[in-house]
C-alpha positions, 0 to 999 in steps of 0.5 A, a space after each residue: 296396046 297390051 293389057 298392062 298398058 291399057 289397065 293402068 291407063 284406064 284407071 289412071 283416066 277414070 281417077 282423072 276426070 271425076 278429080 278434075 271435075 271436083 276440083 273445077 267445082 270447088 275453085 268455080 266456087 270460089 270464083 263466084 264468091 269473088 265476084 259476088 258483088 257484080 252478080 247479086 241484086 242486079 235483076 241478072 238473067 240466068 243466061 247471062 249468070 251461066 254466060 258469067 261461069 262459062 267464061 270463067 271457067 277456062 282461067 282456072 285450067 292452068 291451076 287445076 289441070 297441073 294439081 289434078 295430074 299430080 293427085 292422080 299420079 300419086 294416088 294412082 301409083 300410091 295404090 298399085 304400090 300399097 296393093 302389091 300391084 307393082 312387085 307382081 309387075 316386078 316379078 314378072 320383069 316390068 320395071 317402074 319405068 315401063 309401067 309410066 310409059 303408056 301414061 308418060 306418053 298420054 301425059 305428053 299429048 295433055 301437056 300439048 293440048 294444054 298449050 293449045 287450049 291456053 293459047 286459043 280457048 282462054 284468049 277467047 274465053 278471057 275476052 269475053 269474061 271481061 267484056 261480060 264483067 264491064 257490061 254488067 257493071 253497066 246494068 246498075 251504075 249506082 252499084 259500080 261505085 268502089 270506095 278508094 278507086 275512081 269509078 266511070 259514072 255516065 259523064 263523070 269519074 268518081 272516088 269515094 272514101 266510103 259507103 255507108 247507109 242502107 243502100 249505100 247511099 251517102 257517100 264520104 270524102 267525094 272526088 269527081 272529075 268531070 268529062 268534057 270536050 277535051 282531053 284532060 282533068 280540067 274540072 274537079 269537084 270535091 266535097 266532105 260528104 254527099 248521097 246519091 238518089 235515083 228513081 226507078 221510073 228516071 234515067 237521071 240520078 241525082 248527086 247532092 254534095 255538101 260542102 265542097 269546092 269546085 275547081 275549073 282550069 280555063 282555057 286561055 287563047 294566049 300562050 303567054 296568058 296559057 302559062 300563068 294556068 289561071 284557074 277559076 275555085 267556087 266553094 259551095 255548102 250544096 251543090 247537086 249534080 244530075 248525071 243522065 243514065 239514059 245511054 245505059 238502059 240498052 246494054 248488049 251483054 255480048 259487046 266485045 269492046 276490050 280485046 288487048 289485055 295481056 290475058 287476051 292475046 294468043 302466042 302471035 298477039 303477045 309477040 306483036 304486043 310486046 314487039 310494040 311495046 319494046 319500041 315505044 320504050 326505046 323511043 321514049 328513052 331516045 327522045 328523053 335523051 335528045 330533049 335533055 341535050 337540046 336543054 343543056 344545050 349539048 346539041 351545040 356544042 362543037 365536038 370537033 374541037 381538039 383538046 390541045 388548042 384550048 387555052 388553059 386558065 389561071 385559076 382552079 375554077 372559071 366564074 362566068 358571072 363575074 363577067 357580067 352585071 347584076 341584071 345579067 347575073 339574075 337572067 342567067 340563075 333565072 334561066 339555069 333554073 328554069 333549064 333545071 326544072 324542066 329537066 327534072 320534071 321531063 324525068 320524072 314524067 318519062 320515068 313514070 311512063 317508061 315504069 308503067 310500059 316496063 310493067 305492061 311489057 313484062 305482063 305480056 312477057 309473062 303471059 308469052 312464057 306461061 302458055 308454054 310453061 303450062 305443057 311443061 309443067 304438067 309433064 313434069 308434076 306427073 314425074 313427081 306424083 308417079 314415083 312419090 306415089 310408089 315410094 310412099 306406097 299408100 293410095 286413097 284419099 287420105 296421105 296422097 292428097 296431103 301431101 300432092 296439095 302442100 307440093 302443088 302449093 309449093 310450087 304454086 306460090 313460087 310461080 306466084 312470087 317470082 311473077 310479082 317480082 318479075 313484074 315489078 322488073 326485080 327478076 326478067 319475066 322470062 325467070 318468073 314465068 319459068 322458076 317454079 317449073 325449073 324448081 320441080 325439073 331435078 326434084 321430078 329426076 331425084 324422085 324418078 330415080 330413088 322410085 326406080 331403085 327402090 329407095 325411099 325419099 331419105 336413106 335415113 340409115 345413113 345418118 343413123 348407122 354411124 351415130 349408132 356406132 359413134 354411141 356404142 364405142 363411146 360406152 365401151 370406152 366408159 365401161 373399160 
């Protein structure tokens, strides 16, 4: 390696790492005052605080390692620019494109091991940072509850309207689906208010509702008696529910028992996943098809009937009820009708499941794409803050950083936009995984190449020479 090549990457390593580390710091804050909540008050070791930020810490690879390359480059190539660092090179024949070659290679090996830590540290680390967060919450259940969302509570789910109290303890707006042997909602509480009281020498927690109503489906033997869905409703002016915490007191912080998150899986993972997923939506939407025929009674009809030997009829219309009574007449409407809404209701079921698998499938999509976005993009973000730091020629800490920031935001909320809408299935996920890189590929190609011609960004003399001139012949011919 000659010394140019060793001196711009050694101060190019020395503004990357000091750089890389601030801004891990100050997005690891933000971290922590994010789940602040599921930290404080609930008597945490530090092993476990420090287990906590270690986990996640590697999530936020994929937003500070992009913005951290860009800063350097541009304050890097900003600095040998504003210092005549760069017409020295010139006079002595090396061009722009020979002073990024060392880094553009260096860069290269990042953007490799960038995919390779995305596709086996952060799987891991994930893993575990939501299993950590899941045994956590386990610590202190009577701190779990979430106004607004169902929340897991020993042999109950519960969904509050708000907290309010002290300590939170009265409760307002109470939904509570009770576990049981089978599979199902089949009894739910409600209640205008209530307060949660606990003891600290207890595993019971006690639950005093008012005012409310208990709802109990039973479970009948008899399909005939099964389809008239008789249920029992009990209203009560206080009603306290006891729920045993006991299981709770023995948490092992390292447990891994989720490990199928889309955020969880490396490249192989994802292809199985969505591998999967893509059959159980072509299977539901085959046996959606077949149990409508079987319905409508497609199934049965002969096919192989040819069109000719049908015999036509007089009228515009057949009206098959005219052949019938009145008794017939109402079992055949009772029966259409029935036929109808099982069909309506079997597409709203299928649609509402073929709409959450869709969603899932395009996570897993996304995710497959993001681990080879990442490389990409850092390669591509040091050929725009190399040749924007030598047009601007300025270094430091003052304009670079501004104007890396608004870029990296830029491209960042694009990324952000065009993920939400491929989730939804507006655009495929492949679009929202890649768009905003492909938005920075031909502005990395402009800026590359107005910095090796020695132009800047905007020619601003082309646009203001012939309004000059436009403007000068103007007042001479006023002036004749």
């Amino acid at each position: 390696m000659k010394i140019l090549d060793r001196y711009i990457l050694t101060t190019f390593v020395k503004t990357f790492f000091p750089l890389f580390i601030i801004i891990m710091f100050i997005l690891l804050l933000q971290t922590i005052w994010l789940f602040i909540s599921e930290l404080a008050g609930k008597d945490l070791d530090f092993s476990v605080i420090l287990k906590f930020l270690t986990f996640a810490t590697p999530r936020l690879i994929p937003m500070v390692l992009p913005l951290t390359i860009l800063l350097t480059s541009i304050m890097i190539f900003g600095n040998f620019a504003e210092n005549y660092e760069f017409a020295a090179m010139k006079s002595s024949g090396i061009s722009l494109q020979r002073a990024m070659r060392t880094l553009a290679v260096f860069i290269f090996f990042v953007g490799i091991g960038a995919f390779l830590f995305s596709n086996t540290v952060i799987p891991s680390s994930e893993k575990r940072f939501i299993n950590l967060r899941k045994n956590i919450v386990k610590v202190k259940p009577a701190m779990v509850i979430t106004p607004n969302q169902f929340n897991d509570l020993g042999d109950i789910n519960i969904k509050v309207a708000e907290k309010y109290g002290d300590n939170d303890e009265f409760l307002r707006d109470i939904i509570i689906h009770k576990k049981g042997a089978r599979p199902g909602n089949f009894t739910v509480i409600k209640a205008i208010d209530g307060k949660l009281e606990g003891n600290v020498n207890s595993d019971l927690v006690t639950l005093i509702l008012n005012d409310g109503n208990y709802y109990d489906e039973i479970q009948q033997k008899s399909p005939k008696k099964r389809k008239k869905l008789p249920f029992a409703k009990t209203h009560f002016e206080k009603y306290v529910l006891n729920i045993d915490l006991s299981s709770l007191d023995n948490v092992d912080m390292d447990a891994q028992q989720y490990s199928r998150g889309y955020n969880m899986l490396n490249v192989n993972g994802l292809k199985d996943e969505i591998d999967t997923l893509s059959n159980q939506v072509n299977d539901d939407m085959k046996n959606m098809r077949f149990e409508i025929d079987r319905r409508i009674g497609f199934e049965g009809l002969n096919k192989n009937i040819k069109i000719d030997t049908i015999q036509k009829i007089g009228k515009d219309s057949l009206v098959v009820t005219e052949y019938f009574d009145l008794a017939k007449k109402v079992q055949i409407y009772q029966i259409a009708s029935s036929n109808v809404d099982a069909v309506i209701r079997k597409l709203t079921t299928t649609e509402k499941n073929l709409t959450f698998k869709k969603r899932a499938l395009n996570k897993y999509e996304m995710s497959l794409h993001d681990k080879y976005a990442l490389g990409i993009s850092c390669i591509l973000l040091f050929f725009v803050g190399a040749p924007l730091g030598a047009i601007i020629r300025k270094g430091g800490l003052g304009l670079p950083i501004v104007i890396g920031v608004v870029l990296f935001l830029t491209y960042h909320f694009i990324g952000i936009f065009a993920k939400n809408g491929a989730e939804e299935g507006g655009i495929p996920p492949f679009v929202g995984s890649w768009l905003s890189t492909a938005i920075i590929f031909p502005l990395s190609i402009f800026l590359t190449y107005r910095a090796t011609t020695d132009q800047g960004i905007f020619n601003l003399d082309s646009f203001i020479q012939p309004l000059k001139k436009l403007f000068v012949k103007r007042s001479s011919k006023s002036k004749k």
